[in-house]
C-alpha positions as CSV (number, residue, x, y, z in Angstrom):
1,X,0.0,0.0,0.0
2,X,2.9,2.8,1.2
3,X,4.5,1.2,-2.2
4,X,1.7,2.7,-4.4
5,X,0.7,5.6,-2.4
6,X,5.0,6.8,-3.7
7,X,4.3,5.6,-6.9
8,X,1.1,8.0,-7.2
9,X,3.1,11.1,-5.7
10,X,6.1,10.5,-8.0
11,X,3.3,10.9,-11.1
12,X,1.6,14.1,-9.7
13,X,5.2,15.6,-9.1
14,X,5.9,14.1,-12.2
15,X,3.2,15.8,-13.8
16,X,3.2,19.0,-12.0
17,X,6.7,19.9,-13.3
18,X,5.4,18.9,-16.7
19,X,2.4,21.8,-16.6
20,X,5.0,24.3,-15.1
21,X,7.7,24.2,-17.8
22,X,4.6,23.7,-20.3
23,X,3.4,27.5,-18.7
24,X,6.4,29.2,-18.5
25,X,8.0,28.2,-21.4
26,X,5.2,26.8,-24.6
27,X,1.9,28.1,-24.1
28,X,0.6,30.7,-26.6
29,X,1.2,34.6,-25.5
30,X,-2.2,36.3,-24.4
31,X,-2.3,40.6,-25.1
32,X,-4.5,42.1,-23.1
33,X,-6.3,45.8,-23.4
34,X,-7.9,47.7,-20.5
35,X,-11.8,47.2,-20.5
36,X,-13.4,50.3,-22.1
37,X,-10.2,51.2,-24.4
38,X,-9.4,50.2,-28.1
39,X,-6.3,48.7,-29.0
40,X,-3.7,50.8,-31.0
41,X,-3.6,49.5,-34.9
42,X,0.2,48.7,-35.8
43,X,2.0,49.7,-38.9
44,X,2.2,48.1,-41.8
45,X,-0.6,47.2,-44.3
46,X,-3.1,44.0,-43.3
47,X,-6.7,42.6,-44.3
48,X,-8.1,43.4,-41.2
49,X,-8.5,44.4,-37.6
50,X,-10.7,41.5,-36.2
51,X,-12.9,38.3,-37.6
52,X,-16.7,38.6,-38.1
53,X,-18.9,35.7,-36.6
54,X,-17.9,33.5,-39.5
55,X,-14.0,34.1,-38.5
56,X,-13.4,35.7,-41.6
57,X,-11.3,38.8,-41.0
58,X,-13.2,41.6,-41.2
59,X,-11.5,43.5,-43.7
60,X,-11.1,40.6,-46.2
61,X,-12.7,41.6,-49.7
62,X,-15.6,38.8,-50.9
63,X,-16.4,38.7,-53.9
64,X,-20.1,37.9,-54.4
65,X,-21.3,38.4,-57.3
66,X,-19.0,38.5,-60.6
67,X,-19.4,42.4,-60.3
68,X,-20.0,43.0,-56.7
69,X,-17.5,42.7,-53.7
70,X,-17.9,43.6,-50.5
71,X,-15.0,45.5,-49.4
72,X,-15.3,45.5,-46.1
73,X,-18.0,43.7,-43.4
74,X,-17.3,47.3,-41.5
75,X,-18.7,49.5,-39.8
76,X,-16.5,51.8,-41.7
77,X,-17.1,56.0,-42.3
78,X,-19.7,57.1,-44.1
79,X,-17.9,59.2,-46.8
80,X,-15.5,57.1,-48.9
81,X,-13.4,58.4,-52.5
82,X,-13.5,56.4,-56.0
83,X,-9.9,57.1,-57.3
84,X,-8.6,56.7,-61.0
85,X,-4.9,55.7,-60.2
86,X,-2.5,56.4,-63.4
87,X,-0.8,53.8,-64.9
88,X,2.5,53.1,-64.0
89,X,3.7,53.0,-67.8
90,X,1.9,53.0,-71.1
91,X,2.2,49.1,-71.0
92,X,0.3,48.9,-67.3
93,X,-3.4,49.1,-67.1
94,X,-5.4,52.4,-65.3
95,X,-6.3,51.0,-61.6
96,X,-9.4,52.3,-59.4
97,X,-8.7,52.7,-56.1
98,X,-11.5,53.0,-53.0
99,X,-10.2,54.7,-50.2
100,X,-11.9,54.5,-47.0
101,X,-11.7,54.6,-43.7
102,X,-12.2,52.0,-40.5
103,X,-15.0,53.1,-38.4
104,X,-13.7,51.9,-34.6
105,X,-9.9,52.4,-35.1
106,X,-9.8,55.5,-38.0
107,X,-7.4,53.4,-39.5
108,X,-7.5,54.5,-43.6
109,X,-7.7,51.8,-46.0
110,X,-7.2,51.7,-49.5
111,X,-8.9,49.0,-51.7
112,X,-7.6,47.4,-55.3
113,X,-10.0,47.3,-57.7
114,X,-8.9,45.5,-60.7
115,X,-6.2,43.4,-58.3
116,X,-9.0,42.8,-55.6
117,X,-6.7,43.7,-52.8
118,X,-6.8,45.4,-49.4
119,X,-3.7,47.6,-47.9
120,X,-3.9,49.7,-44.5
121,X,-2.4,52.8,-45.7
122,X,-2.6,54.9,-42.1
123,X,-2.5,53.6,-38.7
124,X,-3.4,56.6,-36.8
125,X,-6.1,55.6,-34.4
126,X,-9.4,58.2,-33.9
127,X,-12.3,56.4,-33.2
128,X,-15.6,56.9,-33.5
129,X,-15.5,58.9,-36.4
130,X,-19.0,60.1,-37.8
131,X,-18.3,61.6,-41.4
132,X,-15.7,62.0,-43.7
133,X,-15.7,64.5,-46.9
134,X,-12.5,63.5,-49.1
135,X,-10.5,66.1,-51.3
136,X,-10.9,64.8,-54.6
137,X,-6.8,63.7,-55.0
138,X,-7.3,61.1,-51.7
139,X,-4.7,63.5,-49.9
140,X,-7.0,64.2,-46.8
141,X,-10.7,63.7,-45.4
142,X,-11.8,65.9,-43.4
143,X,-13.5,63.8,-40.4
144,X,-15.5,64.9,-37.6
145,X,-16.2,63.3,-34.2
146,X,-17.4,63.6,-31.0
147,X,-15.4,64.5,-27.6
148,X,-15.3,66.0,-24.3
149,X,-18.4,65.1,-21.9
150,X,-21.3,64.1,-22.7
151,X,-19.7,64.1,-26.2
152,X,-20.6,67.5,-26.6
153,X,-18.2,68.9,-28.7
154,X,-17.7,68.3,-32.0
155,X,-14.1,67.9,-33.3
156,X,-13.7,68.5,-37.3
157,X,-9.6,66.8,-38.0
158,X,-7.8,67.1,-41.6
159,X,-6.6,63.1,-41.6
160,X,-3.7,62.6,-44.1
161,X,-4.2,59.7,-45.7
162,X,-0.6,58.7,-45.0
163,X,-1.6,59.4,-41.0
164,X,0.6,62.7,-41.0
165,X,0.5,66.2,-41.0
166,X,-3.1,66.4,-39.5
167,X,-4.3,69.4,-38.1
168,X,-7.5,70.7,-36.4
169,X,-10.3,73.1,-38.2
170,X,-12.1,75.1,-35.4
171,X,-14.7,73.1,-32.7
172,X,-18.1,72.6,-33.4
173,X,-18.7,73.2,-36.8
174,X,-21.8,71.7,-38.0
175,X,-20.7,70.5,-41.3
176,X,-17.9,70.4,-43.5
177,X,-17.6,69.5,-47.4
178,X,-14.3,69.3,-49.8
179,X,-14.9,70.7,-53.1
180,X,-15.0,68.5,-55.9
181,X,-12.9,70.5,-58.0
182,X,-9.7,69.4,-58.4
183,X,-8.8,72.4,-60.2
184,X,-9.9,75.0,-57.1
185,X,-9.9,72.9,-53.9
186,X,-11.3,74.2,-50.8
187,X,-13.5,73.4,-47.4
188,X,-16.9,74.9,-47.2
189,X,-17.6,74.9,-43.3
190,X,-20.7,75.6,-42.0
191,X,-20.6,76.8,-37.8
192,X,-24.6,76.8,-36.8
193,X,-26.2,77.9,-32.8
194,X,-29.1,79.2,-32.0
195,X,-28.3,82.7,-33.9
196,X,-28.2,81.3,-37.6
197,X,-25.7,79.7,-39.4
198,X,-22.8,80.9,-40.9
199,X,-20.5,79.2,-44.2
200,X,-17.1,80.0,-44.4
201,X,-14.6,78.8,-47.2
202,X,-11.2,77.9,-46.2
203,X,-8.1,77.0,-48.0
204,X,-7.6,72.9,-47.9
205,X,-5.0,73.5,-45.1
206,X,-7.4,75.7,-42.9
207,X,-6.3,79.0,-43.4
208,X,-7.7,82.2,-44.7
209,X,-11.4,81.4,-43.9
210,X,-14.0,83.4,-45.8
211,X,-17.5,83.9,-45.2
212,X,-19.9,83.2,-47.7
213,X,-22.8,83.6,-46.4
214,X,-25.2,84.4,-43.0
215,X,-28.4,82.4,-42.8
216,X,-31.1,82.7,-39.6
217,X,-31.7,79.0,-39.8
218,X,-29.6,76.7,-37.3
219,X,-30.9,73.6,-38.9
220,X,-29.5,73.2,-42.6
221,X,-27.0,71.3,-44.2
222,X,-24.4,72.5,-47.5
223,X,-23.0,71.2,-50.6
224,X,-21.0,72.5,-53.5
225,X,-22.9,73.1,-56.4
226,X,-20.9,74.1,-59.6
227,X,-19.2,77.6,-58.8
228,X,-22.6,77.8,-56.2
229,X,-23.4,76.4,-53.0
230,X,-26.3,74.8,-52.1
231,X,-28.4,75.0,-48.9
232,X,-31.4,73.0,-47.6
233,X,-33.0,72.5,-44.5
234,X,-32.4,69.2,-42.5
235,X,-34.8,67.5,-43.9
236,X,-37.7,65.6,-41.5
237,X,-40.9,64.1,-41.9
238,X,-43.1,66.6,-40.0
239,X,-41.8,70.0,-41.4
240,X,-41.6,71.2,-44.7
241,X,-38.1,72.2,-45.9
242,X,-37.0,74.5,-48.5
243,X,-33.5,74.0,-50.8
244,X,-31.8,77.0,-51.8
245,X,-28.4,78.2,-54.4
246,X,-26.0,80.4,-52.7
247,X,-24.1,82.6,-55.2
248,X,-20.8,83.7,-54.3
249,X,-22.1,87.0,-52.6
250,X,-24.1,84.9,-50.2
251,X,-27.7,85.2,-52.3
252,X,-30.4,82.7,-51.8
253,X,-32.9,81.4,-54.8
254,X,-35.2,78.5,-53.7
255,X,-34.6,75.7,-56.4
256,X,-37.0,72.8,-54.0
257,X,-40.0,73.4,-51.4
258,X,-41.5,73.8,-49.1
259,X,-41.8,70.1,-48.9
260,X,-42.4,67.7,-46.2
261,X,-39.0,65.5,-45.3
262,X,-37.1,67.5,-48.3
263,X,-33.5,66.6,-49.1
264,X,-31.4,67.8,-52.1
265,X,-28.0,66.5,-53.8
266,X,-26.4,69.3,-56.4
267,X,-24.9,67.9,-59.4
268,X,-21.2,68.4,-60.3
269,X,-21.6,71.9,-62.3
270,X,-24.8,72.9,-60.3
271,X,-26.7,72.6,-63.4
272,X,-29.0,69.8,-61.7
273,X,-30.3,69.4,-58.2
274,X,-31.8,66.4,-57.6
275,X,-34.2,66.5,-54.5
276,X,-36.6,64.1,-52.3
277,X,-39.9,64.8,-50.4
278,X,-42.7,63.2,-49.0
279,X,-46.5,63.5,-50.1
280,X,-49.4,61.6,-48.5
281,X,-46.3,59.3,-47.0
282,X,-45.2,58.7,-50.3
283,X,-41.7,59.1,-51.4
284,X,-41.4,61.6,-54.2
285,X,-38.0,62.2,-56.5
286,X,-37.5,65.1,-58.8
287,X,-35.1,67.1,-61.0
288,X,-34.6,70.6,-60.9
289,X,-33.0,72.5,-63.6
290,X,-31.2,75.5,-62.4
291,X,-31.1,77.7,-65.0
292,X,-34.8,77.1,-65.6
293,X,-36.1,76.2,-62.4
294,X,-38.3,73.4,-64.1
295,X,-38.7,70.6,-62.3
296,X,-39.5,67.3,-63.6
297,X,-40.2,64.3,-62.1
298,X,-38.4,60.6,-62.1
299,X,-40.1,57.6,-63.2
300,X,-39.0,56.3,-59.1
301,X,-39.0,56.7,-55.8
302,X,-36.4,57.4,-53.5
303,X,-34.2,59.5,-51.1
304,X,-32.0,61.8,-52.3
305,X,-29.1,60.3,-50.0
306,X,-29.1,57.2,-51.6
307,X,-28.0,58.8,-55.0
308,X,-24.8,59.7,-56.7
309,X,-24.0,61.7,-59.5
310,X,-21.8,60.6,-62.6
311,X,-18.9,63.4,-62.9
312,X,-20.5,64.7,-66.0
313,X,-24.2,65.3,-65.1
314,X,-26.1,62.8,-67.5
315,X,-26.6,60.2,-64.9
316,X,-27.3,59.4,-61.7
317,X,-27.1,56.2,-59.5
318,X,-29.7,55.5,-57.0
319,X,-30.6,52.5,-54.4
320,X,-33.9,52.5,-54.7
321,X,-36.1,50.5,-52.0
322,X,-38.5,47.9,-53.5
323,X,-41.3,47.7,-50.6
324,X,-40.6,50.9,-48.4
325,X,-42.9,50.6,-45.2
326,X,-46.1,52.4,-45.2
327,X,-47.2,54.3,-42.6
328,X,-43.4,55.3,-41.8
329,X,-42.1,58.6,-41.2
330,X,-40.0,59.4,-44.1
331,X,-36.7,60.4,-43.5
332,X,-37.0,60.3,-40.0
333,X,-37.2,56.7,-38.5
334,X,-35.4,55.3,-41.7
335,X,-32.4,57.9,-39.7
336,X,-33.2,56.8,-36.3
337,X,-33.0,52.8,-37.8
338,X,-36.8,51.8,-36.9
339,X,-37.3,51.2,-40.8
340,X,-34.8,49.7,-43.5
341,X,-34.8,49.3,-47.0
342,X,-34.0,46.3,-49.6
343,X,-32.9,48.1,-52.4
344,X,-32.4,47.8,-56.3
345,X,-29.3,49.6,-57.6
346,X,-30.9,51.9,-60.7
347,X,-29.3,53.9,-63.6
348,X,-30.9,57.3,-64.4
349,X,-30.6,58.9,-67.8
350,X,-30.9,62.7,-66.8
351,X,-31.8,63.7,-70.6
352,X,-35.4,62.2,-71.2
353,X,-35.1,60.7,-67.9
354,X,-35.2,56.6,-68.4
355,X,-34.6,54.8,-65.7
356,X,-32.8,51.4,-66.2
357,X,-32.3,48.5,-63.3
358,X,-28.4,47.6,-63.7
359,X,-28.9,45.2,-59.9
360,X,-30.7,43.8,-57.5
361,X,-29.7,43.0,-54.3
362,X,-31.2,41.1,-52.6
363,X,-30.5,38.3,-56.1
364,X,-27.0,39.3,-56.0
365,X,-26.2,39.5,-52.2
366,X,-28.5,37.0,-51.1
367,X,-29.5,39.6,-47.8
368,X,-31.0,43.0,-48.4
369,X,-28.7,46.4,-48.7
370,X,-29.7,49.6,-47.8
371,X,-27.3,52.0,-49.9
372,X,-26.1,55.4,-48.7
373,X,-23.1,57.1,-48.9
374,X,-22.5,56.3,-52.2
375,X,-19.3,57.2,-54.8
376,X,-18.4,56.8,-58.1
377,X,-14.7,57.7,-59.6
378,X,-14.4,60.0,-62.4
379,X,-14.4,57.6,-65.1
380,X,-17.9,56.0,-64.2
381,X,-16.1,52.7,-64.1
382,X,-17.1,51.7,-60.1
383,X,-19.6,52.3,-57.9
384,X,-19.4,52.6,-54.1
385,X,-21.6,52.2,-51.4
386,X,-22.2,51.7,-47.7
387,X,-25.2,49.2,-46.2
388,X,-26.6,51.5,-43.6
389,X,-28.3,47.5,-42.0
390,X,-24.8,46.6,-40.9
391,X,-22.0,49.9,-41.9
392,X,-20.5,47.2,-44.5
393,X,-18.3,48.2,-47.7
394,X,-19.7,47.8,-51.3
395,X,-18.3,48.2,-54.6
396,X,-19.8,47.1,-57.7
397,X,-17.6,47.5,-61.3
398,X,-20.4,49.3,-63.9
């Protein structure tokens, strides 16, 4: 009996110095983050940041369908840039780049079309990021996010898209928009309260701010529209809204409205503004010429933020919902989440308006998308999106 109760005690020593030099020495190193904080991104370039619930990593591109990818299973920015990338010789083919950036780090990302490849191009870390508005070279987005308590400041950052050189605009602007113009960059800013509003332009580096114009309403947002601005009121389901061009000496001319839940998106020269209301809790989509102030409306139905314009003004891209909810409150609880939309990817012909269906979806993708944010690069070759159901990344080659 003593004979086996040694024999047992020489195993358990045995094995107990087995499991020590196992723990010290072979088992897999654990990193750790403080609870409430996010973890630094490192340099370099990667496909991701984490796994969704399939393990897949994140940021790994899928191709779906022969045409559409999904860039990125997010959430990423709002606000993303189609870029025509020169080719390296007259030998190499012209590559489209989507830059973007990563919602819960700020980490920018910059997506291969043609090679179907992802690269981290900036590892500076802001989270939370709401919005981004891109120059049109892919140099900087300007970004805005919340700080300070009760997150009641609102912080507008030039990010680099190499992570450098940032710098700050001033604190609480309500919006901010990067002209188009590649020729003539500048910000248009717009700093609201309870006085009015006020848009300044600024040069692309923050100086020399110039006013353009002084407005009594605290409530609107801007765009650039041509040489113009445009200025509507943000748009909701139980007041009517009106959408105004602002010439450079800071005149209004109402080009929409009043309409309930009205929301407007200029085209390129300003020669076109395309604008959304509600009617009897019905959708309605129109064109307005601006030199004519006709308006004209579209054989569909749907909100101006889920529409792009082609570079040129003869067409626009929309995601238009197939079976939108009646009943709802149009814009406002498709905003606040309470309704979302399958939508069918559309084609409009400005001239003699014809509308053309170029996807659906829910075929395609096999789940519904709700497209907003959406970009298109100057040759009309892809189209970008985000699904506002789950903040993923979309491209689709047209």
């Amino acid at each position: 009996m003593r004979r086996t109760l040694i024999i047992v005690g020489a195993i358990v020593v045995i094995l107990g110095i087995g499991f020590a030099i196992y723990f010290f020495f072979f088992r897999p190193s654990v990193t750790t983050t403080p609870g409430g904080t996010l973890p630094v991104a490192g340099p370099g370039s990667g496909t991701g940041t984490g796994t969704g619930s399939d393990g897949t990593p994140s940021n790994t591109p899928i191709t779906v369908a022969p045409r559409l990818v999904q860039i990125s299973k997010g959430p990423v920015v709002p606000g993303e840039i189609v870029l025509n990338v020169k080719a390296v010789d007259a030998s190499s083919t012209p590559e489209t780049s989507v830059q973007y950036i990563e919602r819960q780090s700020g980490n920018i990302f910059s997506y291969s079309v043609r090679a179907k490849t992802l690269t981290r191009i900036s590892n500076k870390t802001i989270p939370g990021i709401q919005s981004a508005s891109w120059l049109p070279t892919g140099a900087i987005a300007y970004v805005q996010y919340l700080s300070g308590d009760n997150s009641s400041t609102i912080n507008t950052y030039a990010l680099s898209a190499t992570g450098t050189d940032g710098f700050f605009l001033p604190q609480d602007l309500s919006a901010v928009a990067a002209s188009p113009s590649s020729a003539s960059p500048s910000i248009l800013t717009l700093a609201s309260g309870v006085n009015g509003s006020v848009a300044s332009l600024l040069n692309t580096n923050g100086t020399q701010a110039v006013p353009v114009f002084t407005s009594p309403l605290s409530m609107l947002r801007v765009a650039y529209a041509g040489k113009q601005f445009l200025a509507y009121t943000k748009p909701s389901g139980g007041l009517r809204g009106n959408a105004y061009l602002v010439d450079t000496f800071g005149n209004f001319s109402r080009v929409a409205g009043p309409e309930y839940g009205l929301s407007a998106l200029p085209s390129p020269s300003g020669g076109w503004v395309l604008a959304s209301f509600v009617q009897n809790n019905v959708m309605k989509t129109v064109l307005v010429n601006t030199a004519t102030n006709e308006t004209l409306p579209l054989p569909l139905s749907t909100l101006a933020e889920k529409c792009v314009w082609a570079a040129d003004d003869s067409v626009i891209y929309c995601g238009v919902p197939v079976d939108p909810s009646l009943g709802a409150t149009y814009p406002d609880d498709w905003y606040q989440g309470a309704v979302r939309f399958s939508d069918r990817l559309w084609k409009i012909q400005v001239i003699g308006r014809y509308a053309q269906l170029v996807l659906d979806f829910s075929q395609e993708a096999k789940s519904p998308l709700d497209a907003v944010a959406l970009a298109i690069d100057p040759n009309t070759t892809t189209l970008v999106f985000v699904n506002k159901n789950d903040g993923s990344l979309w491209s689709y080659s047209l």
